[in-house]
N, C-alpha and C positions, 0 to 999 in steps of 0.2 A: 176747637170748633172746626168744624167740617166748610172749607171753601165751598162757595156756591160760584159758578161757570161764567165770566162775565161775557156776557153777549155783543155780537158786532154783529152793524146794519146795514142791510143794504141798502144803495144809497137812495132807493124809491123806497121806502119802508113802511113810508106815510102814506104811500098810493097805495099799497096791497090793502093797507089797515080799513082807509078810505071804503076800497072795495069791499070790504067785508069779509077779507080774507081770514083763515083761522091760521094764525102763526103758531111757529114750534121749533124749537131749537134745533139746527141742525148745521154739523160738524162745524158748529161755535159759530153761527150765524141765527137769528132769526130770521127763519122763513115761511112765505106761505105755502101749506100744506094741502090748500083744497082753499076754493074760492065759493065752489056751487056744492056740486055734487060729481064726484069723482068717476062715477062710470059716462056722464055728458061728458063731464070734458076730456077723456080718455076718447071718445068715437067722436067728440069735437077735431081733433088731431087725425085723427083717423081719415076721417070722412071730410071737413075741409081745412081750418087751419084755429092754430092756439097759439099762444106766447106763454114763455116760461122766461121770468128774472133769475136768470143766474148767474147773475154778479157776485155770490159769493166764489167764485171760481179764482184760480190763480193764475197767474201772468207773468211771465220773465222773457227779459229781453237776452239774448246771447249774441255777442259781438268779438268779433276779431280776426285775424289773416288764419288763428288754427280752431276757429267754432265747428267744422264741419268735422274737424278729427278729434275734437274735445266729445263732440254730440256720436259721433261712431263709439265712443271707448263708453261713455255713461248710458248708452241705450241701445234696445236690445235687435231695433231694425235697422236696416241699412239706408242712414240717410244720402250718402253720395249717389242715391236713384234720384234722389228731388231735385227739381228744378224749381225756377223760381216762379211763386206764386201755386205753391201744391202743397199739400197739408199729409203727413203721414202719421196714422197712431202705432204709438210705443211702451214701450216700457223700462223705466228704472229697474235693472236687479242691483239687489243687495249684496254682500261681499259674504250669505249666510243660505242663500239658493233659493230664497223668496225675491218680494220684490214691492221695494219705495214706494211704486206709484205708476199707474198709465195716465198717458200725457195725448194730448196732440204737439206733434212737430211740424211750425207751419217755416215754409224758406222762403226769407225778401231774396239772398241774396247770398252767394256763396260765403261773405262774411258777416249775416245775418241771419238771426232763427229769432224766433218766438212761441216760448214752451208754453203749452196752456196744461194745468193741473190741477188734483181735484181739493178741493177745500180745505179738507180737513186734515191738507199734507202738505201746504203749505209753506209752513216753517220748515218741516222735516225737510221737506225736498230740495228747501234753497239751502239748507245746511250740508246735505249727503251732495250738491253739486257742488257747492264752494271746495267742501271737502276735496275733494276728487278734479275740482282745478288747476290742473297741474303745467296747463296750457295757456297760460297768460291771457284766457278770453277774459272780456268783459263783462258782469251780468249783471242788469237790472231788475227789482221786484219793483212792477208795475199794478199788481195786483187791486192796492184799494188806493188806484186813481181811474178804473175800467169800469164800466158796467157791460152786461152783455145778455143780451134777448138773442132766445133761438125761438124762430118764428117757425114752426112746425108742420106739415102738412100739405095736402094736393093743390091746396091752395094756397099756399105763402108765396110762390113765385108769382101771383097775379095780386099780389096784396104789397110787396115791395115792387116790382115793375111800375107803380102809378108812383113811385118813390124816386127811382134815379137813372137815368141816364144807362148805368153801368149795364153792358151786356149781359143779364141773369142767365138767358136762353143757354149762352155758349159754355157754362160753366161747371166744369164734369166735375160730378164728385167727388170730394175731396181737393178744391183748390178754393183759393179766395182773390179780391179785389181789393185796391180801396181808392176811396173816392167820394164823391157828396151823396149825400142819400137824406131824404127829408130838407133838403137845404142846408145840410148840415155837412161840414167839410172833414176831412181826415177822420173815415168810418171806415173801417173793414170790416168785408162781407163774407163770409164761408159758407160755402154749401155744405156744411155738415149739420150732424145733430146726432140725439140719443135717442130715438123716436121708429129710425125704419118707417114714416110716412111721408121721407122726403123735407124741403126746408133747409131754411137757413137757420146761419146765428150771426148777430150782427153785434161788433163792437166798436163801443160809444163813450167818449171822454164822460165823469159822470158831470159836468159841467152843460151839458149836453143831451144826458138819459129823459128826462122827464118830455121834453122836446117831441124827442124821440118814439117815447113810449107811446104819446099822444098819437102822434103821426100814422104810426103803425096800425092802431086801432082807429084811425077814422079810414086809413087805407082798406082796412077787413071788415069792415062794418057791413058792406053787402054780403059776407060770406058768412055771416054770424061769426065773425073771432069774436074767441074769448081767454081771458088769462087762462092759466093752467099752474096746479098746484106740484106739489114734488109727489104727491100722490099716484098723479094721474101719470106722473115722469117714470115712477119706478112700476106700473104695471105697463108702459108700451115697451119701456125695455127688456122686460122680462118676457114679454110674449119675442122679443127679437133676438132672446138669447145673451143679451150682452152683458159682460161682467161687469159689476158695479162694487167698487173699491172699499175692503171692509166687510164684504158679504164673500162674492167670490172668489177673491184673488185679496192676498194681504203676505206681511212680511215671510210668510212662511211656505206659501205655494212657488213651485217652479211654474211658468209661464206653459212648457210645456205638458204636464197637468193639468193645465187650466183651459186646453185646445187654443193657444194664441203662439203654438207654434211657426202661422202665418207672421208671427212680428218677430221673428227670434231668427236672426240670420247669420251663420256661421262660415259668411266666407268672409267673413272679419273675427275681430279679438274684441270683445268687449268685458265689465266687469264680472269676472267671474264664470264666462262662457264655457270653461270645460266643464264645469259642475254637469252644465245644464244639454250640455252635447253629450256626454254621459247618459243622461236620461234618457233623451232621445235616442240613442244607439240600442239601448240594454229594454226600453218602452219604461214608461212610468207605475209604479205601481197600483195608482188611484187614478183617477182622470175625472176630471169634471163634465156631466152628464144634464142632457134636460129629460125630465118626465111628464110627462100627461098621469092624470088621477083617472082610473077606474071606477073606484067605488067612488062617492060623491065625499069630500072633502078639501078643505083647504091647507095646501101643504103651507109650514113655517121655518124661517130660518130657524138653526138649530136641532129641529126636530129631526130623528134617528132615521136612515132608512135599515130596512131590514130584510134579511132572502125568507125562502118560506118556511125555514125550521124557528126564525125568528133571533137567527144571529145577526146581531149587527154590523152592516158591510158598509156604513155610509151616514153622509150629514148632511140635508139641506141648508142649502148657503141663501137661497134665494125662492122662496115661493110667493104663489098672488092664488084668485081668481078670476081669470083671464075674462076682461068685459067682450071682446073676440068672439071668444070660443065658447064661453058661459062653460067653462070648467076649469078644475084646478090643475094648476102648472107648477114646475118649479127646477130648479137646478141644484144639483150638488156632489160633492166628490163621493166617489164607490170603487171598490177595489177591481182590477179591474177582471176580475172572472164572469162581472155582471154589467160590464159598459156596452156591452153587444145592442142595437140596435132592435128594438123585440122583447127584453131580457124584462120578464116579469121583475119587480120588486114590489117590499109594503111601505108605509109611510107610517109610523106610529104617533099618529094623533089621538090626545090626550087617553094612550093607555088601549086606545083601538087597532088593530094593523090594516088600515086600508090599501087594499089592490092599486099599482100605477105598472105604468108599460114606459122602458126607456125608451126615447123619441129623437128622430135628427132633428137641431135647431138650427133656424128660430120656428118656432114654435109656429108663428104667423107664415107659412107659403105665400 
């Protein structure tokens, strides 16, 4: 008999349900996938502010006098730039010239880190670091005792500011806080997110979340907040360009293929790093490209890109129809005689070759 997937919840479950969310399994969580209507709450974020539950996310704690040269050798940026209370993204390679997983790397403390990663890599990742701790640090999976809201958009700093105390104003992107928020004690606050509309994301014991969750939404209530589904998550990041784990970037891509040469710094030694200095000496052979759609269609993962004899040079990893732009977008690796900024290509939707033009990202100026 064929195993059926057992599902894990997040710890507000019963509130998305409440809301009338439409749930769907995703990297071994049920999640809400769309609340309303998916192009609203996509320009909800845009234009003033949304909340996204993504507590199924991962959490480890890294401790000890050698965490900061354990997190140099397993990751591919250079954290001895961070100081404490700044938040940098990274990535796991593999010991095969792919790559585990992108993380955020947030610093309490030269002998404190806390990795945050994506869901559905959870096991794998606390496995490929244990592995690889060769540094007597200490690590924690904190993962399902967190909840975590990114409050998204022009208006989320005026939606948490009636929340706490914590200086929001002064808080350059990519660093965080922590402190009471809601009345509620030991919360860190990050000015990140997946969104490019600006926003936080805010983590909350789940003893705590529901508290929380309320809070939030009676704090946004004059801006119209609203929840937001992973729907509405993976079209603002696609208009921003961002690789999303699984689609873009997986065990098999180098980072520098992937344009996240920005995290891949080689005035260290990390795993596997000549592979990938290598590439980048000699150029990659494929490169991960965004395109805009000409003829009117919606590009899909998977589907073939192709030059104009109709050889195939390429694969979309990542398309939508941009609620933005009201046209079709999308990203995917091409060899690279056609990554040229300009460079006509087709999309082969269902058996048609429609017209696209490679485009610099993000997509959204």
């Amino acid at each position: 008999m064929e195993q059926t997937e057992v599902l894990k919840y997040v710890h507000l479950n019963d509130v998305h349900v409440s809301l009338g969310a439409k749930m769907v399994p995703f990297a071994g969580y049920s999640m809400p996938v769309l609340y309303s209507n998916l192009i609203q709450e996509h320009i909800g974020v845009r234009t003033s502010v949304g909340v996204f539950d993504v507590s199924h996310m991962g959490e480890f704690v890294v401790k000890g006098e050698r965490a900061t040269e354990f997190l140099q050798y397993v990751t591919s940026n250079d954290v001895s730039v961070l100081v404490d209370g700044k938040v940098q993204y990274s990535c796991l390679p593999n010991d095969k010239g792919g790559i585990v997983d992108d993380l955020l790397v947030y610093r309490w403390d030269e002998n404190e880190y806390y990795l945050v990663v994506n869901a559905s890599n959870i096991e794998k990742d606390w496995n490929w670091l244990q592995q690889n701790n060769t540094f007597g640090v200490e690590m924690e999976n904190i993962s399902d005792r967190l909840s975590l809201f990114a409050v998204q958009g022009p208006k989320a700093i005026d939606t948490l500011k009636k929340l706490t105390d914590l200086d929001l104003d002064s808080m350059e992107y990519y660093s965080f806080k922590s402190g009471t928020v809601a009345g509620i004690d030991d919360v860190l606050i990050s000015s990140t997110g997946y969104t490019g509309a600006g926003g936080f994301e805010v983590y909350v014991w789940n003893k705590d979340a529901e508290a929380m969750w309320k809070a939030i939404f009676e704090a946004g209530a004059e801006f119209n907040i609203m929840p937001v589904g992973l729907g509405a998550r993976d079209t603002l990041r696609t208009e921003m360009g961002y690789c999303l784990y699984g689609n873009d970037i997986d065990d098999s891509t180098s980072p520098i293929e992937a344009g996240l040469g920005w995290i891949t710094k080689f005035n260290k030694e990390f795993i596997n790093s000549e592979f990938h200095k290598k590439i980048k000496e000699n150029g990659p052979t494929r490169k991960l490209v965004g395109f805009e759609m000409i003829d009117r269609g919606i590009p899909r993962q998977h589907y073939e890109i192709m030059d104009a004899a109709g050889n195939i040079i390429g694969e979309v990893t990542s398309g939508t129809q941009s609620p933005t732009l009201s046209k079709g977008i999308g990203m995917g690796y091409i060899t690279k005689e056609y990554t040229k900024v300009g460079s006509e290509v087709y999309i082969n939707i269902r058996n048609k070759y429609l017209k696209a033009v490679v485009t610099k990202m993000p997509f959204l100026k």
